[in-house]
Biotite code that builds the C-alpha atoms (Angstrom):
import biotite.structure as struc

atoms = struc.array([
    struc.Atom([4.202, 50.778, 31.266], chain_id="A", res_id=1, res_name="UNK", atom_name="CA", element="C"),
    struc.Atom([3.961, 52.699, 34.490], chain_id="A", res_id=2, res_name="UNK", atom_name="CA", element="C"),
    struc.Atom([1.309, 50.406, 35.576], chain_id="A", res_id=3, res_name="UNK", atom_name="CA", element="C"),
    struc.Atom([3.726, 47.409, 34.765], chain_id="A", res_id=4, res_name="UNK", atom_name="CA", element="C"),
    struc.Atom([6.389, 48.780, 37.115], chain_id="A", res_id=5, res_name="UNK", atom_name="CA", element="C"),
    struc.Atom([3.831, 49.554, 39.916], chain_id="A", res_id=6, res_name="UNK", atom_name="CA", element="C"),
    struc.Atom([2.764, 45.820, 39.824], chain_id="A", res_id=7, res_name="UNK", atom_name="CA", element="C"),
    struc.Atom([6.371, 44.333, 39.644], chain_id="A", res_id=8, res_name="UNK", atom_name="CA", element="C"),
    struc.Atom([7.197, 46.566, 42.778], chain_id="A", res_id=9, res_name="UNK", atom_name="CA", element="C"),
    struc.Atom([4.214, 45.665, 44.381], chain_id="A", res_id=10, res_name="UNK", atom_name="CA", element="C"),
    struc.Atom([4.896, 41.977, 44.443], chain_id="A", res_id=11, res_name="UNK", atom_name="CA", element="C"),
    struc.Atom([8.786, 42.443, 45.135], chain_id="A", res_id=12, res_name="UNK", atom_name="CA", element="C"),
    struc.Atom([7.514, 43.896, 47.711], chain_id="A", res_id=13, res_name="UNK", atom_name="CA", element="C"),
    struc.Atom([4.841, 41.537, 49.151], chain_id="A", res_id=14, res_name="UNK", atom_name="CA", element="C"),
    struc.Atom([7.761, 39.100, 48.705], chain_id="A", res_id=15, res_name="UNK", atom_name="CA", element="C"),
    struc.Atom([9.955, 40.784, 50.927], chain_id="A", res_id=16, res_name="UNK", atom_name="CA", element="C"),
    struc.Atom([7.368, 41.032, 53.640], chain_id="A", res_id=17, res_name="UNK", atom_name="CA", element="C"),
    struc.Atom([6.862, 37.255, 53.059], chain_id="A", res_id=18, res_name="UNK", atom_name="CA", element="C"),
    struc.Atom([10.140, 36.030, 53.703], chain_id="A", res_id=19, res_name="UNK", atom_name="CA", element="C"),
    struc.Atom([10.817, 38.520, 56.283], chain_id="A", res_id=20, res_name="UNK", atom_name="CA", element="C"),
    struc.Atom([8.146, 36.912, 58.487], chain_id="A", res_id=21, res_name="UNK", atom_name="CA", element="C"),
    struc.Atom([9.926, 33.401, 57.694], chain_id="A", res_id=22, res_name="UNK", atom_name="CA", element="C"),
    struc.Atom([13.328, 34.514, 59.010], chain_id="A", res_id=23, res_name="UNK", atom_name="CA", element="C"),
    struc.Atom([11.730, 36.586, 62.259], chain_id="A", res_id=24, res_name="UNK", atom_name="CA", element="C"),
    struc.Atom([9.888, 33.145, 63.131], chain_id="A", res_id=25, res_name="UNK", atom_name="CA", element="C"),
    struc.Atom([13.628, 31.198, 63.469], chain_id="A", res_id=26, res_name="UNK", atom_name="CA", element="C"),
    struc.Atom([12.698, 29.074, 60.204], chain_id="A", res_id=27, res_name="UNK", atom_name="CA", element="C"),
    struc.Atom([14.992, 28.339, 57.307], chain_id="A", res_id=28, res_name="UNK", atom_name="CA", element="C"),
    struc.Atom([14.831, 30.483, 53.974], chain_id="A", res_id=29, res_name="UNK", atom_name="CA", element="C"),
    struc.Atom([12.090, 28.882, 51.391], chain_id="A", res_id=30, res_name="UNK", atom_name="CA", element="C"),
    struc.Atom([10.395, 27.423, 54.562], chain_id="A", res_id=31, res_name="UNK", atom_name="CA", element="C"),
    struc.Atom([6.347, 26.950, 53.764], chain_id="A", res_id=32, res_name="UNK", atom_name="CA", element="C"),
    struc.Atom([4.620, 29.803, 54.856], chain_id="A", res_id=33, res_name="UNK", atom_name="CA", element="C"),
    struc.Atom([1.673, 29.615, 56.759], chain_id="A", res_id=34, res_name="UNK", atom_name="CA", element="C"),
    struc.Atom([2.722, 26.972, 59.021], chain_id="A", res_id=35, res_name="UNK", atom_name="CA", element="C"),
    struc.Atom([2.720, 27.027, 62.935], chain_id="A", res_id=36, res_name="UNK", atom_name="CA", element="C"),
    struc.Atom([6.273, 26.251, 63.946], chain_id="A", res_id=37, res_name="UNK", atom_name="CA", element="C"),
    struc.Atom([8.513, 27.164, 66.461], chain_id="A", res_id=38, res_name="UNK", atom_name="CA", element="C"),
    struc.Atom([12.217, 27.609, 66.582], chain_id="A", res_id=39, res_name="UNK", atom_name="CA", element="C"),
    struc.Atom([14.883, 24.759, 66.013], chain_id="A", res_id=40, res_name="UNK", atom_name="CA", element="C"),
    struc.Atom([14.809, 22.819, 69.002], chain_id="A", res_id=41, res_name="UNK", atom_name="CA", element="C"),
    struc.Atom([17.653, 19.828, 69.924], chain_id="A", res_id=42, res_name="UNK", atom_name="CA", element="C"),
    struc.Atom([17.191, 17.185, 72.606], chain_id="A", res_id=43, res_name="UNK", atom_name="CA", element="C"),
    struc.Atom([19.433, 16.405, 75.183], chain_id="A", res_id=44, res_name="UNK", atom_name="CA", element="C"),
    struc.Atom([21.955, 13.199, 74.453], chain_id="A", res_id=45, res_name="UNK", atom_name="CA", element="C"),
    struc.Atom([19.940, 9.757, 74.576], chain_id="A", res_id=46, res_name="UNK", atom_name="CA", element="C"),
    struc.Atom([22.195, 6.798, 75.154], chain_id="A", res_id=47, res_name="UNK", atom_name="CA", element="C"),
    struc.Atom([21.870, 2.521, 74.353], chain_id="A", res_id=48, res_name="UNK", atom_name="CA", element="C"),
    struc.Atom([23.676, -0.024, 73.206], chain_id="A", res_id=49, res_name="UNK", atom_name="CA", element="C"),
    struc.Atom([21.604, -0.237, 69.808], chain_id="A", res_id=50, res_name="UNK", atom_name="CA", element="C"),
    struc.Atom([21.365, 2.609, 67.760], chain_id="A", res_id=51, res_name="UNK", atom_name="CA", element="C"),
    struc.Atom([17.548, 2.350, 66.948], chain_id="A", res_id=52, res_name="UNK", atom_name="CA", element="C"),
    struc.Atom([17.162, 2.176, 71.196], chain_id="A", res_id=53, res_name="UNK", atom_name="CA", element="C"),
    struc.Atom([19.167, 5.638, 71.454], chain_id="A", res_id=54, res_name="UNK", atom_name="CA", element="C"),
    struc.Atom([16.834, 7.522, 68.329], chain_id="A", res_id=55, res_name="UNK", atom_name="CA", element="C"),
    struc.Atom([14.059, 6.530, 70.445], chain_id="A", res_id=56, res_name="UNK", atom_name="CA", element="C"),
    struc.Atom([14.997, 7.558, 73.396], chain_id="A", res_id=57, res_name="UNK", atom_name="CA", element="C"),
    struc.Atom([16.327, 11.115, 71.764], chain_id="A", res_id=58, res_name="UNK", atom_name="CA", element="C"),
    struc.Atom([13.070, 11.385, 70.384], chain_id="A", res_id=59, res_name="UNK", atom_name="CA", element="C"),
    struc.Atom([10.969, 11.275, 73.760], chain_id="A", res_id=60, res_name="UNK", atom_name="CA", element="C"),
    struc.Atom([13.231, 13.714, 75.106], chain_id="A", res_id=61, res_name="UNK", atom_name="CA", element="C"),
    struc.Atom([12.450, 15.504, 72.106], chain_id="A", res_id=62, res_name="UNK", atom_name="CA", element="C"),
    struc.Atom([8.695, 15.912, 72.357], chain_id="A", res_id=63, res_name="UNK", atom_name="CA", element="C"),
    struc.Atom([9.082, 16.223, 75.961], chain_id="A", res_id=64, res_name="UNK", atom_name="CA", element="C"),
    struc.Atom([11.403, 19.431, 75.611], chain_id="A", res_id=65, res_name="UNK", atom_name="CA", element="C"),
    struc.Atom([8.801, 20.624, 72.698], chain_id="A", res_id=66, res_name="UNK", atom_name="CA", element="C"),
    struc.Atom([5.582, 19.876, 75.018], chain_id="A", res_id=67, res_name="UNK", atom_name="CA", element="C"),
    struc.Atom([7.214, 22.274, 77.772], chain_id="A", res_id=68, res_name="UNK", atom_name="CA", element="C"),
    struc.Atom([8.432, 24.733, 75.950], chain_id="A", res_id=69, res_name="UNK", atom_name="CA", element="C"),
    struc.Atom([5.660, 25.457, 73.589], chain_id="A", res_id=70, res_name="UNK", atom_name="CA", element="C"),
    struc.Atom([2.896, 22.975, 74.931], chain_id="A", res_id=71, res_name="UNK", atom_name="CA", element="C"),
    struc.Atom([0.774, 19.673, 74.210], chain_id="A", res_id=72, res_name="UNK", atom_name="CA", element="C"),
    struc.Atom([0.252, 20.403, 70.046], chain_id="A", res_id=73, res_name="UNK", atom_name="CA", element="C"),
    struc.Atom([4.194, 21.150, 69.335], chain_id="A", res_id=74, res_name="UNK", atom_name="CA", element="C"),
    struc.Atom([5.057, 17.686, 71.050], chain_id="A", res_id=75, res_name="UNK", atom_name="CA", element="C"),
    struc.Atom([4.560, 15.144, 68.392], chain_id="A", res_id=76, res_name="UNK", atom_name="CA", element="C"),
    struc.Atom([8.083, 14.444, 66.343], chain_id="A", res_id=77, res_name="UNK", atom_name="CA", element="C"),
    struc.Atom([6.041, 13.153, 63.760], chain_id="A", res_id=78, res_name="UNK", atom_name="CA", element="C"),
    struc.Atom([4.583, 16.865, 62.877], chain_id="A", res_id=79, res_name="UNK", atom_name="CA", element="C"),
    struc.Atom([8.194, 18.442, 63.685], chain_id="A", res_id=80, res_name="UNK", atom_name="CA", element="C"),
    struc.Atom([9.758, 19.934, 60.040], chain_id="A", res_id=81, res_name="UNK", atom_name="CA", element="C"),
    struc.Atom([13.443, 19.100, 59.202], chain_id="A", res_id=82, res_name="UNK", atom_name="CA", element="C"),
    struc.Atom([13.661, 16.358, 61.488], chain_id="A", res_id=83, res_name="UNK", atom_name="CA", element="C"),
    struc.Atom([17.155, 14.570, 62.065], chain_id="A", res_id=84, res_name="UNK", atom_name="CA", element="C"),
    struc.Atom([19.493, 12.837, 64.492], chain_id="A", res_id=85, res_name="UNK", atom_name="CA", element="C"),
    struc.Atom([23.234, 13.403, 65.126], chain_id="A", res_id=86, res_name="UNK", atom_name="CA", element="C"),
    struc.Atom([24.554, 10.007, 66.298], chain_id="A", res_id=87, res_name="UNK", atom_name="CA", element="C"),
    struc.Atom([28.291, 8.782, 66.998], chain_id="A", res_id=88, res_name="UNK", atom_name="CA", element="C"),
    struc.Atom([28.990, 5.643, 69.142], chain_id="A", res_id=89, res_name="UNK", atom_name="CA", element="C"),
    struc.Atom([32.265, 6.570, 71.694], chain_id="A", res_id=90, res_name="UNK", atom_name="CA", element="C"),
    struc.Atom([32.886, 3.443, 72.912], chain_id="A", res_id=91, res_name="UNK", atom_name="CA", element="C"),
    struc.Atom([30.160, 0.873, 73.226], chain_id="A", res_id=92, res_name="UNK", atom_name="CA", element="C"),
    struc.Atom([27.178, 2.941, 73.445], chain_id="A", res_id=93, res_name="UNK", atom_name="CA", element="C"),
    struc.Atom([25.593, 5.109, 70.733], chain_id="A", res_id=94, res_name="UNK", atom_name="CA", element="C"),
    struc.Atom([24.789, 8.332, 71.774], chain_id="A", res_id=95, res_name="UNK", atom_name="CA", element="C"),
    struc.Atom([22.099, 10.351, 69.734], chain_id="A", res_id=96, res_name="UNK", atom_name="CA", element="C"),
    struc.Atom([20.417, 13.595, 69.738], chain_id="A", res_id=97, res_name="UNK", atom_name="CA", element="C"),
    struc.Atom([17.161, 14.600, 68.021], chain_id="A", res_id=98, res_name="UNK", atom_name="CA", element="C"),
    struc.Atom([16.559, 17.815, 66.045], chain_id="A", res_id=99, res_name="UNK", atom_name="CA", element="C"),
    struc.Atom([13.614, 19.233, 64.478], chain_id="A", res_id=100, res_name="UNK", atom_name="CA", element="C"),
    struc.Atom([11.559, 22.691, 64.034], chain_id="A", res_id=101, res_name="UNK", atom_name="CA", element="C"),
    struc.Atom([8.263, 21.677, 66.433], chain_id="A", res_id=102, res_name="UNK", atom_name="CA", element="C"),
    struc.Atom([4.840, 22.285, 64.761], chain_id="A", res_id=103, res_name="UNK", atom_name="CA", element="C"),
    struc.Atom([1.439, 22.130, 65.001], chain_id="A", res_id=104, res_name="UNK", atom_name="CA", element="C"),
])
């Protein structure tokens, strides 16, 4: 029995120091561990008259933020985790921003 308890503690524990490192790296709660990610990271505002013109645009300004802050392997969007846009079109223009946690 006493060996029982140990083990329970032991991983309670080891779970604690697990998602402590998650929430010290910036990254949401149940987040994979073990992957090289930096904290949440928004573009500045892209604007066009199409909507798909304005992601893209939001995008590059993405990667380009990502590559300067944390360098040439945290650029791509494509590797970024919880990846999304905020759009709203005042006007005639849409205006969009990207979001995303930049990885590896």
């Amino acid at each position: 029995m006493y060996s029982r308890v140990l083990t329970l503690s032991t991983i309670a524990a080891g779970l604690f120091v697990l998602n402590a490192g998650s929430a010290s790296a910036g990254l949401p709660t149940g987040f994979v561990n073990g992957l090289d990610c930096k904290g949440f990271h928004h573009s500045p505002t892209a604007k066009a008259k199409k909507q798909s013109k304005a992601k893209q645009r939001a995008r590059g300004k993405w990667e380009s933020l990502a590559r300067k802050n944390y360098g040439w392997s945290y650029r791509k969007w494509n590797k970024g985790k919880f990846k999304h846009y905020d759009c709203s079109k005042p006007g005639g223009w849409w205006h969009c921003k990207a979001a995303a946690y930049p990885c590896k």
